[in-house]
N, CA, C and O atoms as a Tripos MOL2 file, in Angstrom:
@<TRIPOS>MOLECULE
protein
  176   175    44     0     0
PROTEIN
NO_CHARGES

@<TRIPOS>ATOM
      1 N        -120.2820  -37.1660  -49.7410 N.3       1 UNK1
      2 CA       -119.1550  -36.7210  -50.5630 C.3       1 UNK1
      3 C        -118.8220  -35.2760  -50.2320 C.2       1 UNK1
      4 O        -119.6300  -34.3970  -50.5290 O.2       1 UNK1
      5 N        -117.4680  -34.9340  -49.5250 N.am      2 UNK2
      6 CA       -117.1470  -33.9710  -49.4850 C.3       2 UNK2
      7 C        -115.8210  -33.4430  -50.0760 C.2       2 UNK2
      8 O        -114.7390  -33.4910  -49.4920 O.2       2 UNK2
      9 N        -116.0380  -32.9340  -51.3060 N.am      3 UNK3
     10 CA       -114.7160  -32.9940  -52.2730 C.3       3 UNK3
     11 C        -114.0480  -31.8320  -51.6300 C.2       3 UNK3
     12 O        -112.8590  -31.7240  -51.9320 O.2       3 UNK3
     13 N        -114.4960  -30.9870  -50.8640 N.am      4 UNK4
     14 CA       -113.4200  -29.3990  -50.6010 C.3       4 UNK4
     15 C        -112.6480  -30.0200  -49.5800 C.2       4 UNK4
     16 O        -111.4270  -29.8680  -49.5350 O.2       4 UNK4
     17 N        -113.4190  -30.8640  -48.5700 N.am      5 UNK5
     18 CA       -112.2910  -31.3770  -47.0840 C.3       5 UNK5
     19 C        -111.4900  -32.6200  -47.8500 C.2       5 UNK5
     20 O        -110.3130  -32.8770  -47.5950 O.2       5 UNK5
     21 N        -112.0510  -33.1420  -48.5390 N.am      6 UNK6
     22 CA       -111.5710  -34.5450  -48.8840 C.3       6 UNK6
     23 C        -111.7150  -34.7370  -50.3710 C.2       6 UNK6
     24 O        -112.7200  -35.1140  -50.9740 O.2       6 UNK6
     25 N        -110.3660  -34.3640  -50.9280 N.am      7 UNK7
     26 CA       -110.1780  -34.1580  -52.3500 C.3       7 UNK7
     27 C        -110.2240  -35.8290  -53.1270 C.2       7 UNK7
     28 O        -110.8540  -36.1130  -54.1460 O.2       7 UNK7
     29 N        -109.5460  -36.5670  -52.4750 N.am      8 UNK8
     30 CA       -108.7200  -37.6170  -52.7420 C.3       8 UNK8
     31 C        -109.5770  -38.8720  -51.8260 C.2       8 UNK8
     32 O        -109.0410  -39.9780  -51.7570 O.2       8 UNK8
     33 N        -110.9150  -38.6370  -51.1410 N.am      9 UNK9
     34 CA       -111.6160  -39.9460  -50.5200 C.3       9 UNK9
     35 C        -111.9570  -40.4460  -51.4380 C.2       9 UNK9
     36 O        -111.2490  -41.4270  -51.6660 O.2       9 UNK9
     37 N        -112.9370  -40.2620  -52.3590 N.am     10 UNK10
     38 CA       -113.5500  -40.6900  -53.2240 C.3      10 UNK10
     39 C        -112.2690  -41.9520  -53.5770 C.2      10 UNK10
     40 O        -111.9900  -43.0080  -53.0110 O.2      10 UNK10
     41 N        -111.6860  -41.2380  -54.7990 N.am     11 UNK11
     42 CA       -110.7430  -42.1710  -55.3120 C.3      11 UNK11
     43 C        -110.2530  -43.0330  -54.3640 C.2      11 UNK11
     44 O        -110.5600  -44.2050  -54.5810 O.2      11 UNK11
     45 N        -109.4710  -42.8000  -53.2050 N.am     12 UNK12
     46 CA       -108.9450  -43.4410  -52.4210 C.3      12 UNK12
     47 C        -110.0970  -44.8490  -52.4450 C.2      12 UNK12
     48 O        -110.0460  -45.8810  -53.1130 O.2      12 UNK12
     49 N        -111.1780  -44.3530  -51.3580 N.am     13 UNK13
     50 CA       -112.0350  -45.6600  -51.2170 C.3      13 UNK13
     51 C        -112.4750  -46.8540  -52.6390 C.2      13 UNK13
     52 O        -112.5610  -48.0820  -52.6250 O.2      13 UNK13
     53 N        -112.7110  -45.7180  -53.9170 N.am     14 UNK14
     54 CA       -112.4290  -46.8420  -54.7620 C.3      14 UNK14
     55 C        -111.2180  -48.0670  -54.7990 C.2      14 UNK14
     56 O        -111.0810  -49.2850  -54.6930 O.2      14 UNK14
     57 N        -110.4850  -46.8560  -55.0230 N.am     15 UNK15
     58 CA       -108.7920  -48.0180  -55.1550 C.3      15 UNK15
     59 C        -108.8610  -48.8900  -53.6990 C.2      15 UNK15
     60 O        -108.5550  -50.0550  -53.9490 O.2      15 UNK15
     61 N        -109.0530  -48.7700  -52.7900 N.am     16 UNK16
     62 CA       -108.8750  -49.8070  -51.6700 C.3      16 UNK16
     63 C        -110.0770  -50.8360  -52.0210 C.2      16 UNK16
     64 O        -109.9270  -51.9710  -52.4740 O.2      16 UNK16
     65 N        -111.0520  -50.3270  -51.7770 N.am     17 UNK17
     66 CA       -112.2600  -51.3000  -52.4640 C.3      17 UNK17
     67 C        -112.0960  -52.4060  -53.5470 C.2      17 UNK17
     68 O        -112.3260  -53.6150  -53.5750 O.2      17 UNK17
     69 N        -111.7180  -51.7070  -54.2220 N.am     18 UNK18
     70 CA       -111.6940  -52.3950  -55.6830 C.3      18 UNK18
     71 C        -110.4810  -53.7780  -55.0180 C.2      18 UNK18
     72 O        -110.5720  -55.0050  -55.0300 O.2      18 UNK18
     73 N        -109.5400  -52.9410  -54.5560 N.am     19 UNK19
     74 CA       -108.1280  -54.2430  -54.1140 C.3      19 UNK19
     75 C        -108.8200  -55.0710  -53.0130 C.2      19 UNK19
     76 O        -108.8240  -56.2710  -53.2880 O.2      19 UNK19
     77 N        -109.3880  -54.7680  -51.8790 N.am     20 UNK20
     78 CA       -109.8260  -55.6720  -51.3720 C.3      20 UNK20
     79 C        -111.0380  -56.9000  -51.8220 C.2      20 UNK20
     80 O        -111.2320  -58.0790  -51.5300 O.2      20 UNK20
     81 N        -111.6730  -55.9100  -52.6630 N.am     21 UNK21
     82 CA       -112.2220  -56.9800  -53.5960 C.3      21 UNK21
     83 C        -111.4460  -57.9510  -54.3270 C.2      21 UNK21
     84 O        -111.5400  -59.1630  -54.1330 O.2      21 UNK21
     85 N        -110.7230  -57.4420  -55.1230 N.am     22 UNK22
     86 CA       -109.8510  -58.8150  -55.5990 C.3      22 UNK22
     87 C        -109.3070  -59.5130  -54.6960 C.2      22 UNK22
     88 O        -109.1870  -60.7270  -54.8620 O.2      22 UNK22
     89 N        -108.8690  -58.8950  -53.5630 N.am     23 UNK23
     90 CA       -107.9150  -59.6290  -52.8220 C.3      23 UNK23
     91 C        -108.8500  -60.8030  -52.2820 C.2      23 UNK23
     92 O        -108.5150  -61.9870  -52.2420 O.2      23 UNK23
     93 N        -110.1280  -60.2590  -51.8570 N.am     24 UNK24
     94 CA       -111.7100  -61.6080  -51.3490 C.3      24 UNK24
     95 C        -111.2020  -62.5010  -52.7610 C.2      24 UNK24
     96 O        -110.4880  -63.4840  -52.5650 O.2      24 UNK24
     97 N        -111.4580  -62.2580  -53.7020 N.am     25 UNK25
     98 CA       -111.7080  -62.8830  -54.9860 C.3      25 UNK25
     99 C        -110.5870  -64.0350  -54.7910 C.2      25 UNK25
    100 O        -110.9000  -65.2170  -54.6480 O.2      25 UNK25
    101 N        -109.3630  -63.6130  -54.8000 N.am     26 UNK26
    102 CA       -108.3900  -64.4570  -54.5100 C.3      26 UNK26
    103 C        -108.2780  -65.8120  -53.4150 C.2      26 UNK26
    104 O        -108.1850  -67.0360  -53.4990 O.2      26 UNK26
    105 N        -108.3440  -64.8710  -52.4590 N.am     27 UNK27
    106 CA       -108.4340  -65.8580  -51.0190 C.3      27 UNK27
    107 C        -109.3520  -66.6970  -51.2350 C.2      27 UNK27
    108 O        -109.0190  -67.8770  -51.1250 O.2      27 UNK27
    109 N        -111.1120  -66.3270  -51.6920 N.am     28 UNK28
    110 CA       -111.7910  -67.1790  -51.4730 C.3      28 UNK28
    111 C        -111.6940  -68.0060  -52.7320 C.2      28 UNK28
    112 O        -112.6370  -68.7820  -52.8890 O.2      28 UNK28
    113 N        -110.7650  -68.0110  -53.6580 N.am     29 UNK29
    114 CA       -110.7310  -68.8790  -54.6660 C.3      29 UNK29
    115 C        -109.8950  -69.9890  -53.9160 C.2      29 UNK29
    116 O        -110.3600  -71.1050  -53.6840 O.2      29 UNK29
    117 N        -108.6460  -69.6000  -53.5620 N.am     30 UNK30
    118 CA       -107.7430  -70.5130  -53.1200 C.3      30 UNK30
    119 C        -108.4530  -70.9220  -52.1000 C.2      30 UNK30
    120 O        -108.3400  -72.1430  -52.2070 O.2      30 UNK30
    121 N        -109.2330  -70.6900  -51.0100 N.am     31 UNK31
    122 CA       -109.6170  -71.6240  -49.9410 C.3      31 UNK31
    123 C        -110.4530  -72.3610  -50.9300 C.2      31 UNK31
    124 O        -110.3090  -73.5750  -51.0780 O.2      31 UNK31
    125 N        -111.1780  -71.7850  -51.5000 N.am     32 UNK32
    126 CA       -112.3820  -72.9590  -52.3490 C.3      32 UNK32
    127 C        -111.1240  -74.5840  -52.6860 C.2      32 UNK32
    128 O        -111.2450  -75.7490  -52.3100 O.2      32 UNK32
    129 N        -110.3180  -74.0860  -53.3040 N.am     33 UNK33
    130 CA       -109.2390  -74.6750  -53.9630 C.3      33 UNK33
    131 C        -109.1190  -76.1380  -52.7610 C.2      33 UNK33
    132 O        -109.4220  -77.3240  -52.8940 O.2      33 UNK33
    133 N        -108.5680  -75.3960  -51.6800 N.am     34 UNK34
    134 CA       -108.3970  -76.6640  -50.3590 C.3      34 UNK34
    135 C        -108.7830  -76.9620  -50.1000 C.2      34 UNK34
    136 O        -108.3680  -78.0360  -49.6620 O.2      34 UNK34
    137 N        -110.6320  -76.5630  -49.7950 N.am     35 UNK35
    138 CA       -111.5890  -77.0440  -49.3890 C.3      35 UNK35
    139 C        -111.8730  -78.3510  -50.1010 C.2      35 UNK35
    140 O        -112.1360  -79.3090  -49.3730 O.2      35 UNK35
    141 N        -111.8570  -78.5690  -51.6190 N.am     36 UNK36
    142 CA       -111.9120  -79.1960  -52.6840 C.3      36 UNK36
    143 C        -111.0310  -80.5770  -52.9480 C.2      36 UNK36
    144 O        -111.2070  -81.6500  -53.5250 O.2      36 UNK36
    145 N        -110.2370  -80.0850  -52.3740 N.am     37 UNK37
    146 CA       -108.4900  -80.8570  -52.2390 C.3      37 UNK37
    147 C        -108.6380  -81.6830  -51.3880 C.2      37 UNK37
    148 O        -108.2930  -82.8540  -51.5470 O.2      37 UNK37
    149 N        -109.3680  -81.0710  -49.9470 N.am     38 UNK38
    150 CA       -109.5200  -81.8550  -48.5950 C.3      38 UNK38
    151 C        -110.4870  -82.5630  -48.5400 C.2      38 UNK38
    152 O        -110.4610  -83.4730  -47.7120 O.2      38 UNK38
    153 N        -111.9250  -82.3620  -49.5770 N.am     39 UNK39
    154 CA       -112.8960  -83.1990  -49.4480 C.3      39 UNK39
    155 C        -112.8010  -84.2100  -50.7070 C.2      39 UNK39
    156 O        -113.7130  -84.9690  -51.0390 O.2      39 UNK39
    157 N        -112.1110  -84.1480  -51.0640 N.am     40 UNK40
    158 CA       -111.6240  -85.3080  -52.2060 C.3      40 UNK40
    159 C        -110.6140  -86.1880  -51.2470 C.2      40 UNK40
    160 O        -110.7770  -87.3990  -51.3930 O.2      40 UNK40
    161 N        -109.7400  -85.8640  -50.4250 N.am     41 UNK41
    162 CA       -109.2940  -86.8370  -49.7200 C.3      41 UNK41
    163 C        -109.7980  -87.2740  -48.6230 C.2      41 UNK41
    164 O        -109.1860  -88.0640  -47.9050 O.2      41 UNK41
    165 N        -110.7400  -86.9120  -48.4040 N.am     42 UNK42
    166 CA       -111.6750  -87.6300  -47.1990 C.3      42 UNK42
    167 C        -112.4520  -88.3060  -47.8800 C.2      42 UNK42
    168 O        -112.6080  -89.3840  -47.3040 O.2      42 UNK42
    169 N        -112.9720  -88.2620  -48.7100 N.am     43 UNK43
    170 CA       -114.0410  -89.1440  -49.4460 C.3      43 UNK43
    171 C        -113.2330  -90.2120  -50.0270 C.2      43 UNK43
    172 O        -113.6280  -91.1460  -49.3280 O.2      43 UNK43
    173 N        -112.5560  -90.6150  -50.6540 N.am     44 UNK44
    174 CA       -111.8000  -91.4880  -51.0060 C.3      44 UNK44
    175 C        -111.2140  -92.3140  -49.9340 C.2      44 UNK44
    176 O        -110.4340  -93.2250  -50.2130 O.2      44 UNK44
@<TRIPOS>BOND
     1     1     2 1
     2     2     3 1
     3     3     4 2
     4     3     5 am
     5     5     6 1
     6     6     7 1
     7     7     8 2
     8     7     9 am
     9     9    10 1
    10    10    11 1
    11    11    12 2
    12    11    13 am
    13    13    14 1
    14    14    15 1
    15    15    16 2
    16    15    17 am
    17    17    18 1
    18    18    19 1
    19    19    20 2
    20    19    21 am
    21    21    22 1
    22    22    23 1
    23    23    24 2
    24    23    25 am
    25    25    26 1
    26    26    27 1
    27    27    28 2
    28    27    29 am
    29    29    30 1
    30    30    31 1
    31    31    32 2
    32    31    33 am
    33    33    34 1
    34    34    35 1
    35    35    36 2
    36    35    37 am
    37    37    38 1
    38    38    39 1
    39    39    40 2
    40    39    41 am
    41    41    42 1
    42    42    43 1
    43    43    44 2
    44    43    45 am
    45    45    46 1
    46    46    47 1
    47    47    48 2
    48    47    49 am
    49    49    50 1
    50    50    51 1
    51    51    52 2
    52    51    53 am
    53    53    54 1
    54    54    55 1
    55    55    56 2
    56    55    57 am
    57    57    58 1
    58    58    59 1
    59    59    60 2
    60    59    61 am
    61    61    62 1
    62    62    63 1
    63    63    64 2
    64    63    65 am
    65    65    66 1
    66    66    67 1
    67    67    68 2
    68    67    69 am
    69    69    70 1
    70    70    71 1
    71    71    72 2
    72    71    73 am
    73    73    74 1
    74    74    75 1
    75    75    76 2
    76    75    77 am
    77    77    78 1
    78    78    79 1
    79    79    80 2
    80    79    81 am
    81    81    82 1
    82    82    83 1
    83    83    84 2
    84    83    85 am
    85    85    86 1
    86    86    87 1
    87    87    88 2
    88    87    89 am
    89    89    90 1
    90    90    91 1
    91    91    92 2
    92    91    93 am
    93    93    94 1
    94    94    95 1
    95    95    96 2
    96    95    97 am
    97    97    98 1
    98    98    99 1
    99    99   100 2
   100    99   101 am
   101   101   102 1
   102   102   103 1
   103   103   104 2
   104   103   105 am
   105   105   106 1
   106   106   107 1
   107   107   108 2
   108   107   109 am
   109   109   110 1
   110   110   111 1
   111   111   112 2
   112   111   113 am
   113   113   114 1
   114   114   115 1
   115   115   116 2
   116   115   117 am
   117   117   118 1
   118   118   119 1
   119   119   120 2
   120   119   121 am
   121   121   122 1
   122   122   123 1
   123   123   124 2
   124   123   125 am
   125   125   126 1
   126   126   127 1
   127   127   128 2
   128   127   129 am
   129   129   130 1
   130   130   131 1
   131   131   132 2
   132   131   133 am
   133   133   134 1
   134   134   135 1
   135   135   136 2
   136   135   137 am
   137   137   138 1
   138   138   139 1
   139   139   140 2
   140   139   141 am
   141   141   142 1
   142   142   143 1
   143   143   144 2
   144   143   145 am
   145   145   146 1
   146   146   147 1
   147   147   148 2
   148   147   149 am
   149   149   150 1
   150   150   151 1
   151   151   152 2
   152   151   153 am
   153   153   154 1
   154   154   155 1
   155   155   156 2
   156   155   157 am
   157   157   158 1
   158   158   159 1
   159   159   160 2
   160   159   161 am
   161   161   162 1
   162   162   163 1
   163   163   164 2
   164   163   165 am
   165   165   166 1
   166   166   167 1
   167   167   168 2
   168   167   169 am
   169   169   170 1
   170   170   171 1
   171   171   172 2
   172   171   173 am
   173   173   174 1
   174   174   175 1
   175   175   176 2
@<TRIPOS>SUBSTRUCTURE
     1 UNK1         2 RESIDUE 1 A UNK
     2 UNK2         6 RESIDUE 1 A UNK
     3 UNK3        10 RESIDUE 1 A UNK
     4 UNK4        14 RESIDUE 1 A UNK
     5 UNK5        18 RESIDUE 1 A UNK
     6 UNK6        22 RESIDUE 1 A UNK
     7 UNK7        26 RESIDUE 1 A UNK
     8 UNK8        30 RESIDUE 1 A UNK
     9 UNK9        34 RESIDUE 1 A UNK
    10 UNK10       38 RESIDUE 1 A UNK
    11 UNK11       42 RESIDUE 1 A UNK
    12 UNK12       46 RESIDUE 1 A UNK
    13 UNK13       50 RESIDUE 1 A UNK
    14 UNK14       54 RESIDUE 1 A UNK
    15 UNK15       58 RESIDUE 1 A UNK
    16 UNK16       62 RESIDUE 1 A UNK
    17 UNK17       66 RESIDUE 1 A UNK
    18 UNK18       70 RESIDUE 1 A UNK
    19 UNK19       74 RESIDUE 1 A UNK
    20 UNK20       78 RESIDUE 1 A UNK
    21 UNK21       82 RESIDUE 1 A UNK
    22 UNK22       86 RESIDUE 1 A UNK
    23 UNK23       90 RESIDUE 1 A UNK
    24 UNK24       94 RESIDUE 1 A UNK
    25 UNK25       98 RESIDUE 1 A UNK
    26 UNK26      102 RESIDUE 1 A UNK
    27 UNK27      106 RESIDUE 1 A UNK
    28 UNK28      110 RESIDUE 1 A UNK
    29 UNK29      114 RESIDUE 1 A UNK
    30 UNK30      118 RESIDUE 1 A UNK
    31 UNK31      122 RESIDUE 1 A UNK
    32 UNK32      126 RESIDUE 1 A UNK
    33 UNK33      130 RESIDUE 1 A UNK
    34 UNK34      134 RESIDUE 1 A UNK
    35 UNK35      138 RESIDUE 1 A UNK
    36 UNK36      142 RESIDUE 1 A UNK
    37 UNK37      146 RESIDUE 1 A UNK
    38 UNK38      150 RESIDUE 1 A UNK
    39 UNK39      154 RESIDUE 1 A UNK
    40 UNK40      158 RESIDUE 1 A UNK
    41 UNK41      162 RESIDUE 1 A UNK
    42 UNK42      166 RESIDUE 1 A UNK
    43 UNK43      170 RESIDUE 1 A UNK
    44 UNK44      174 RESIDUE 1 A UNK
């Protein structure tokens, strides 16, 4: 942590973090979603 060169990393890397986290959260919900979709129609 270097707050005198880099006022605004900190925060920054949270806020991207945090969004790419949801954004995983998302994606891997919806693939779960098709994955689910597709092995229900193969099994049947």
């Amino acid at each position: 942590m270097r707050p005198k060169r880099y006022p605004y990393s900190g925060k920054l890397k949270a806020s991207t973090m945090d969004i790419v986290k949801a954004w995983e959260k998302a994606y891997s919900a919806y693939r779960v979603k098709g994955k689910k979709s597709k092995k229900r129609l193969n099994k049947n």
